[in-house]
C-alpha positions as CSV (number, residue, x, y, z in Angstrom):
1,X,-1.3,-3.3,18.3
2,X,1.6,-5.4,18.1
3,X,0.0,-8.3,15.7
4,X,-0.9,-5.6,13.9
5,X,2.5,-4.2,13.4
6,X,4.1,-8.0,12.6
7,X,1.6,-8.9,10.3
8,X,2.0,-5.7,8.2
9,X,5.8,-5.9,8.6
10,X,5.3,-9.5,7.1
11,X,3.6,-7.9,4.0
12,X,6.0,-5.2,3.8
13,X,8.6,-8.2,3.3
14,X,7.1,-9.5,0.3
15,X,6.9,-6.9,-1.4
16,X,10.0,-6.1,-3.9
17,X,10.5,-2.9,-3.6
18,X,10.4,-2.9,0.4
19,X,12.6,-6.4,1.2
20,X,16.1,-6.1,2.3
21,X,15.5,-3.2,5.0
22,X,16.6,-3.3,8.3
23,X,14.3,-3.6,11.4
24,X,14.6,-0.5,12.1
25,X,13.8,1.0,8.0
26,X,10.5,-1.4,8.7
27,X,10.3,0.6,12.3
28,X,10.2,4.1,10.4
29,X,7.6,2.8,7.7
30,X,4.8,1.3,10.0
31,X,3.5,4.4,11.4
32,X,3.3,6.2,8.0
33,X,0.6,3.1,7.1
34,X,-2.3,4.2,7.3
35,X,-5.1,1.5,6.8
36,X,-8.1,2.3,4.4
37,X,-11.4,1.1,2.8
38,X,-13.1,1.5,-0.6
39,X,-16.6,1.1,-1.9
40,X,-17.1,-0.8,-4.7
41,X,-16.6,1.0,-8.5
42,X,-14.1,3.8,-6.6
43,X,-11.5,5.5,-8.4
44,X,-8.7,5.3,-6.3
45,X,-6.4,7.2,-8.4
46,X,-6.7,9.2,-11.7
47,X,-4.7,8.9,-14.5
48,X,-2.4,12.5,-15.0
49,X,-2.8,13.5,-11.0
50,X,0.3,14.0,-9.4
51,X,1.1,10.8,-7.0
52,X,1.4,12.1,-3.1
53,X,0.5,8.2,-2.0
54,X,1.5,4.6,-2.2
55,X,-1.3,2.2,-2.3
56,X,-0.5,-1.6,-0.9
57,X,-3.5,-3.9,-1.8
58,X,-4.2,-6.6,1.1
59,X,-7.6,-7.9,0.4
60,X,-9.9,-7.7,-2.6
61,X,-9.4,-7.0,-6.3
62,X,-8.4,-3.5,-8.1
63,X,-9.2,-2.7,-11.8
64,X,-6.8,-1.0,-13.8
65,X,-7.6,0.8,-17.0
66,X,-5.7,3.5,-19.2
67,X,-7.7,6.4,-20.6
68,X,-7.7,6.9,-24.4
69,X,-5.5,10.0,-25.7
C-alpha cells in the first residue's frame, strides 16, 4: 500500500495544477484516487455532460476529438 501511495503522490507532483501542496493536501487527495481501466475505442467522457470527475492518465494513449455544431 505504501509504494502505492508514493508513487502516485510522485505523479501528483508533476502535474501543474496539483504541485506546491503540502504533505498533508497530498494526504487528503490519495484516498479520493480511485484507480481505473478502459477497453480500447471507450468514451470516457462526452462532450456537453456535466464534469463530476478528474481523469489523470498514467499509462497508454487517449484520443481527443470535438463534435461538430
Amino acid at each position: 500500500m505504501q509504494n502505492t501511495e508514493t508513487h502516485l503522490r510522485a505523479i501528483l507532483k508533476n502535474i501543474a495544477v496539483f504541485q506546491g501542496l503540502s504533505e498533508n493536501e497530498y494526504g487528503e487527495i490519495l484516498p479520493l484516487l480511485e484507480p481505473m481501466v478502459f477497453p480500447e475505442d471507450k468514451e470516457v467522457i462526452l462532450e456537453g455532460s456535466e464534469g463530476e470527475s478528474m481523469y489523470i492518465l498514467i499509462r497508454g494513449t487517449v484520443k481527443v476529438t470535438k463534435r461538430g455544431d
